[in-house]
C-alpha positions as CSV (number, residue, x, y, z in Angstrom):
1,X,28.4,-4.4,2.3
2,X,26.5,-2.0,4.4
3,X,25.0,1.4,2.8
4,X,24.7,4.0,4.2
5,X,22.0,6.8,3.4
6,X,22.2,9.9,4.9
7,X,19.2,12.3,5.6
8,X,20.2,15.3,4.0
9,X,20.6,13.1,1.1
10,X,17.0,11.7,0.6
11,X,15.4,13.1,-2.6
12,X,11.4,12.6,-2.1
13,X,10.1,12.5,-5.4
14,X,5.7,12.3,-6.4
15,X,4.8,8.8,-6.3
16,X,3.2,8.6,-10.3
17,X,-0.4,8.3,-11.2
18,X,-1.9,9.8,-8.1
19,X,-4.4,12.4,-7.3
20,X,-5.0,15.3,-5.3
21,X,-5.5,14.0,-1.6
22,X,-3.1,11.0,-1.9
23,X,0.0,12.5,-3.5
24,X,2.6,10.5,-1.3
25,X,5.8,11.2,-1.7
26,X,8.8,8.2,-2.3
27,X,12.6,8.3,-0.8
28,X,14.2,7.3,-4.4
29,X,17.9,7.5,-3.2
30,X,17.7,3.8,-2.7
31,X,16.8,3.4,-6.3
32,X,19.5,6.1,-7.7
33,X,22.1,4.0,-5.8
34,X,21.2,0.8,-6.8
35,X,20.3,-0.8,-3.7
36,X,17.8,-3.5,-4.3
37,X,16.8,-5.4,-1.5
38,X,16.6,-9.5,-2.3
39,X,13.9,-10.1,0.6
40,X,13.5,-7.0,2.7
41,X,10.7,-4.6,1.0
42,X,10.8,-1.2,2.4
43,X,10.6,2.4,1.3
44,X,11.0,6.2,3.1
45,X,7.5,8.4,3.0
46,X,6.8,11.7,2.9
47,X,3.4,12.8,3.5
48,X,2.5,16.5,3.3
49,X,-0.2,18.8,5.3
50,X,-3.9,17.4,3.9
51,X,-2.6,14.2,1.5
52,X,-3.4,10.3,2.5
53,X,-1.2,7.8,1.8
54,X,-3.4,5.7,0.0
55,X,-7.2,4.9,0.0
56,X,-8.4,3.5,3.1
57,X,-7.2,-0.9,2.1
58,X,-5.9,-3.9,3.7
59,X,-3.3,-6.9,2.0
60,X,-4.7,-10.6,2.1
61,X,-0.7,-11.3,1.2
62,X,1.3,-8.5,3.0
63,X,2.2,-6.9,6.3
64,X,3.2,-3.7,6.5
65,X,5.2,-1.9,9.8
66,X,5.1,1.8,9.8
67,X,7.7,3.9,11.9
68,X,7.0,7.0,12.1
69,X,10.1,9.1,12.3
70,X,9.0,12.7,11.7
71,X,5.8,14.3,12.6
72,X,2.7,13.2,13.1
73,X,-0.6,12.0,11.4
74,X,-4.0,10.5,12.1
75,X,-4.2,7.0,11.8
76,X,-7.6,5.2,10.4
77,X,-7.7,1.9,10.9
78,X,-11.1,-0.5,11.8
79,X,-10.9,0.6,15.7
80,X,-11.4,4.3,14.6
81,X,-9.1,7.3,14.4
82,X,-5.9,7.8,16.4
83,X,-2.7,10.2,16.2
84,X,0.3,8.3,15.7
85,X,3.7,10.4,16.3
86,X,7.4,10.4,16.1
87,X,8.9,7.1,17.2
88,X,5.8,5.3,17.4
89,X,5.4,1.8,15.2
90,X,2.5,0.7,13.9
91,X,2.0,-3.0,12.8
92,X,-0.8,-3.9,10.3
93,X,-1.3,-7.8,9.8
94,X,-3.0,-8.9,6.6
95,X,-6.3,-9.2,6.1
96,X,-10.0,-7.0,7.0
97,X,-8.1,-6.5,11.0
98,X,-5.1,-4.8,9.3
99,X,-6.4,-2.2,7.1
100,X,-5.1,1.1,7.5
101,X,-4.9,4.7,6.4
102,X,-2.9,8.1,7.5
103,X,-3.9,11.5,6.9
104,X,-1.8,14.3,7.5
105,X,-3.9,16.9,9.3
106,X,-1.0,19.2,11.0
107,X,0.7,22.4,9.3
108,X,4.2,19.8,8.9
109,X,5.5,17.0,6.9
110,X,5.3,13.9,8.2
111,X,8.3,11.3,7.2
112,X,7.6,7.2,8.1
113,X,9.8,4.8,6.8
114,X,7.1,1.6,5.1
115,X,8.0,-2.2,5.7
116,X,6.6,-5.1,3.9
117,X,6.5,-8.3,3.3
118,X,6.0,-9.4,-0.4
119,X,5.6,-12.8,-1.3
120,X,5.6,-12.0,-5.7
121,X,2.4,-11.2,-5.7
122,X,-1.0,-9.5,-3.0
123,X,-4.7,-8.7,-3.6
124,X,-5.5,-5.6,-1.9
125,X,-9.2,-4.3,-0.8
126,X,-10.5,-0.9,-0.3
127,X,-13.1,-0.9,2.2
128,X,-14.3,2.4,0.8
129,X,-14.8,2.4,-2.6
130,X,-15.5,-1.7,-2.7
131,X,-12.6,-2.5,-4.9
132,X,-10.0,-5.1,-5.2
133,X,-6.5,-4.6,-6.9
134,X,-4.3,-7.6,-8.4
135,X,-0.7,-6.6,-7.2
136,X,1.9,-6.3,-9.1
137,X,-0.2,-6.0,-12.5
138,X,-2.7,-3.7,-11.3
139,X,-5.5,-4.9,-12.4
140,X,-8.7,-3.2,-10.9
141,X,-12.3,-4.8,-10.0
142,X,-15.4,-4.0,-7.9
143,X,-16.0,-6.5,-5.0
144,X,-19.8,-6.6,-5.6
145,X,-19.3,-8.1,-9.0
146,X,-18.4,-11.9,-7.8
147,X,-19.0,-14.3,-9.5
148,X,-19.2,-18.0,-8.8
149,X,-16.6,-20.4,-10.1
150,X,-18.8,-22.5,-12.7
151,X,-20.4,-19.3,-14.1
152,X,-20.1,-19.4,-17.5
153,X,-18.8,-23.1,-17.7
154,X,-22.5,-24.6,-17.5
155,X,-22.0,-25.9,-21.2
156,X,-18.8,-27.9,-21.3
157,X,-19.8,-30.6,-23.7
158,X,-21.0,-27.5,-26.2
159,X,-17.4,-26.4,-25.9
160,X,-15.7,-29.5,-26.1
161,X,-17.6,-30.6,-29.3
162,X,-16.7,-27.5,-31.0
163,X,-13.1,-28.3,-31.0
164,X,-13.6,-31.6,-32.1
C-alpha cells in the first residue's frame, strides 16, 4: 500500500534530550500514522537559523544520504566546510571519511529528508569531544580511555579457584 504524506501535513516536533545549538527538529507524521518501515530507515529534518544537527560524528555501522530539500546549510565534513543547498544529496559512507555535520547559518529553515542504513545496532564517534556512543542503548565513553582486551583478566586461575 503506498502512503502518502503531504507537506502541509508534516508536524516537526523537538527531537528530546537536546541542547541549545543542536535542537533538530523530527517529521513525526510518520510515526502518528503508523508507518514503520521493515528495512528502509529514514526521517524529515528541520533545522532552524544557528542549530547543528548533531555533534560533529561518523557511523562504523551506518550510511547516511542527506537530500536537502529546503534551504540551505553549511556542511562540515573532514575536507572542510561547504554550503550544501536545495536539491543537492550528500552521501556519508561509514567510518572516519564519512563524518559529517550541518549548521544552519542563514535567516531560514532548512528542511532535508535523513537516510540510513541500520543493521540493529552502530558505534558512533565524535571527533570533537573524543567520544564513542553504543547505538541503540546509548551508552556513552571517552575514546582515550581504551583499554586492552586481557586487562583485568591477568589472574584467571585466582578467579577460577574461587568458584571451586
Amino acid at each position: 500500500m503506498a502512503t502518502i504524506i503531504k507537506n502541509e501535513e508534516k508536524d516537526f516536533q523537538p527531537n528530546p534530550n537536546k541542547i541549545d545549538g543542536f535542537r533538530l527538529l523530527t517529521d513525526k507524521t510518520r510515526e502518528q500514522r503508523d508507518i514503520n518501515p521493515q528495512w528502509l530507515n529514514f526521517d524529515v529534518r528541520k533545522l532552524n537559523p544557528g542549530e547543528c544537527n548533531a555533534a560533529y560524528h561518523f557511523h562504523r555501522y551506518a550510511e547516511e544520504l542527506f537530500v536537502i530539500q529546503q534551504g540551505e546549510v553549511s556542511l562540515r565534513t573532514p575536507q572542510g566546510v561547504e554550503i550544501v543547498k536545495s536539491g543537492d544529496m550528500i552521501f556519508f559512507e561509514s567510518g572516519e571519511s564519512g563524518a559529517h555535520q550541518l549548521y544552519n547559518h542563514t535567516d531560514e529553515p532548512c528542511i532535508f529528508l535523513d537516510i540510513r542504513t541500520y543493521i540493529g545496532h552502530d558505534i558512533c564517534e565524535y571527533p570533537d569531544s573524543n567520544k564513542i556512543i553504543i547505538v541503540p542503548n546509548g551508552e556513552t565513553f571517552k575514546r582515550d580511555e581504551q583499554h586492552s582486551y586481557f586487562e583485568g583478566e591477568e589472574n584467571i586461575r585466582d578467579i577460577w579457584n574461587k568458584l571451586n
